[in-house]
C-alpha positions as CSV (number, residue, x, y, z in Angstrom):
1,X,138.0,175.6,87.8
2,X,134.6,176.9,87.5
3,X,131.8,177.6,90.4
4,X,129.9,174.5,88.7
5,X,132.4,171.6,88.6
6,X,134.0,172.7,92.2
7,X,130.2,171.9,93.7
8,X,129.7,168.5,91.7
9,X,131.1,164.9,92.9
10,X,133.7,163.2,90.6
11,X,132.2,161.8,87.9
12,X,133.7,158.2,89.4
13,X,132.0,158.7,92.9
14,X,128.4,158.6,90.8
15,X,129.7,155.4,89.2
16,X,131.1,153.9,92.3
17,X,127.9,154.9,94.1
18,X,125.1,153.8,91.6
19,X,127.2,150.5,91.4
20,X,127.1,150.0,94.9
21,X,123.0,150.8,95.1
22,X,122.8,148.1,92.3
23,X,124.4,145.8,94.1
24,X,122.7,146.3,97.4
25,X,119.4,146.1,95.5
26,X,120.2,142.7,93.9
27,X,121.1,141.3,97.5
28,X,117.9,142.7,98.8
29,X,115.9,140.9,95.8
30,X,117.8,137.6,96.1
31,X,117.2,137.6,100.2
32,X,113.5,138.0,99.4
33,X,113.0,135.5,96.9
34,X,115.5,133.0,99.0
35,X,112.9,133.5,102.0
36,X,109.9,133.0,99.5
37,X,111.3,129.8,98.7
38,X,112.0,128.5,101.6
39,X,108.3,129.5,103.0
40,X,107.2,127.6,100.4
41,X,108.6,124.3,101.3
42,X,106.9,124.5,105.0
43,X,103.7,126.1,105.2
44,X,102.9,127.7,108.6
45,X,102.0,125.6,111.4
46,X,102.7,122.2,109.6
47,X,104.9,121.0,112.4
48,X,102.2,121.3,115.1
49,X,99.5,120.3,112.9
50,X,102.0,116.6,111.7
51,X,102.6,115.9,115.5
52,X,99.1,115.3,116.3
53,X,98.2,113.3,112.7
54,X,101.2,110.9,112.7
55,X,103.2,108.4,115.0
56,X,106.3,109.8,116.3
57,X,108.9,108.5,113.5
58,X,106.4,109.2,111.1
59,X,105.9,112.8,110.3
60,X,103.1,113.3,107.7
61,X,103.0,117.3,106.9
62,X,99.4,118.1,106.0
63,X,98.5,118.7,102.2
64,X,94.9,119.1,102.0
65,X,94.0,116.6,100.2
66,X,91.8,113.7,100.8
67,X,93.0,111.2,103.1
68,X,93.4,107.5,103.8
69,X,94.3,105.4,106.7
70,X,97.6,103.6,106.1
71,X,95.5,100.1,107.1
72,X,92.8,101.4,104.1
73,X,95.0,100.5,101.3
74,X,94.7,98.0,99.4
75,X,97.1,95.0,100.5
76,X,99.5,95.5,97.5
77,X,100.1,99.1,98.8
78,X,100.6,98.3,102.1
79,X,103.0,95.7,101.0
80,X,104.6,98.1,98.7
81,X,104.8,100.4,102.2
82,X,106.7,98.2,103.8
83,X,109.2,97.9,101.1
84,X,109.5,101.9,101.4
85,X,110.4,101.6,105.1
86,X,112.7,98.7,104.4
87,X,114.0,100.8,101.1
88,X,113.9,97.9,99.8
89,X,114.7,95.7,97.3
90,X,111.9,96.8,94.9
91,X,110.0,94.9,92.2
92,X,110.2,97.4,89.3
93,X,113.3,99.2,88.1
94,X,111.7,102.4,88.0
95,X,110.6,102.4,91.8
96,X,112.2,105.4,93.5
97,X,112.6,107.3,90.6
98,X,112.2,111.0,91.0
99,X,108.2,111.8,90.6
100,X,108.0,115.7,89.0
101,X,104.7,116.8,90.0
102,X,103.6,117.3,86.9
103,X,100.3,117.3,87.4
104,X,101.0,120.0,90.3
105,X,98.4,118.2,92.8
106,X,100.4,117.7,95.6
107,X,101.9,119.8,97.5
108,X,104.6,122.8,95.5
109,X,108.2,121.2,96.7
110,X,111.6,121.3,95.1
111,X,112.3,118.9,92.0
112,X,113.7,115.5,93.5
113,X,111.8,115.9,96.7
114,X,109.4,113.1,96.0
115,X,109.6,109.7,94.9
116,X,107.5,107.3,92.9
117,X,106.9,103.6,93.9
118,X,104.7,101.0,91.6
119,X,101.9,99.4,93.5
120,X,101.2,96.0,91.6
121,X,97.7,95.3,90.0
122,X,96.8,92.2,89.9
123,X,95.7,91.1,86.4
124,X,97.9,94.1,84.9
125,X,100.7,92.8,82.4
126,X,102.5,96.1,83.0
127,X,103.3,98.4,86.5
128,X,99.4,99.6,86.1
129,X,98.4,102.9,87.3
130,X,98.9,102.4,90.8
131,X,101.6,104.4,93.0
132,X,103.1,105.5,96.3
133,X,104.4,108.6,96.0
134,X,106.7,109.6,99.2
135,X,108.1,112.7,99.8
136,X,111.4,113.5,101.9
137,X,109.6,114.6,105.4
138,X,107.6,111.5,104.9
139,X,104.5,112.5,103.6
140,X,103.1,109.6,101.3
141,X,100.2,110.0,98.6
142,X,98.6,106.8,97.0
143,X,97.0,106.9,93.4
144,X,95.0,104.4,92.0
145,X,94.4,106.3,88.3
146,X,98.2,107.3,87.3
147,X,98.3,110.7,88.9
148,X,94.9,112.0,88.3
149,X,94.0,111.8,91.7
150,X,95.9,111.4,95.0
151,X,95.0,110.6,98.6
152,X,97.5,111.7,101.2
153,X,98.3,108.3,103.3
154,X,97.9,109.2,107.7
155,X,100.3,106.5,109.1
């Protein structure tokens, strides 16, 4: 055995050992990006910032988008509220379908988080372009133009 190859590791300790940095690297990568999303889904400081904007019951996380007062929609939306709270029975078959976010104006959340609900026009033939869109911690966003705008609903 020569000077050189008594001083080196076995070839399979380097292969066991750069397997096992691998791995430890991947866990580390998958922890951050695990903690990222979760961040994401609560910003900082919405729980204090809900407690003082909404009725107990009735968390409304804050978005940052315009506002309106629960008792300043129009009477089909509040109607269509109540049907929410009941869950139900609903008008249209599509009401509570999963709403994507496609637009990406409210708030980043997980695909299925919120829900779309038709808010009848009267005059309109078809849904219309009114909805109540109602997210899983309660948050609820009215549009009256089919997703081009929103207006986060205080309750």
């Amino acid at each position: 055995m020569s000077e050189q190859s008594a001083s080196r590791p076995p070839r399979r300790l380097i292969v066991l050992g750069a397997g096992a940095a691998a791995l430890v690297l991947l866990l580390a990568v998958l922890v951050g990006y695990a903690a990222r999303r979760i961040g994401a889904d609560e910003p900082a400081g919405t729980a204090a910032a809900t407690a003082s904007q909404a009725p107990a019951g009735r968390a409304t996380p804050v978005s940052g988008l315009a506002t309106i007062a629960a008792a300043d929609l129009p009477k089909q939306a509040r109607d269509t509220l109540v049907l929410i709270d009941k869950k139900g029975p609903f008008p249209y078959s599509r009401d509570g379908i999963v709403f994507g976010n496609n637009e990406k104006i409210l708030p980043a959340r997980a695909r299925g988080y919120y829900h779309e609900y038709t808010v009848p026009t009267p005059g309109e033939q078809d849904r219309g372009a009114r909805r109540l869109v109602v997210g899983d911690q309660g948050d609820v966003y009215y549009t009256d133009d089919h997703y081009d705008s929103f207006r986060q609903v205080l309750r």
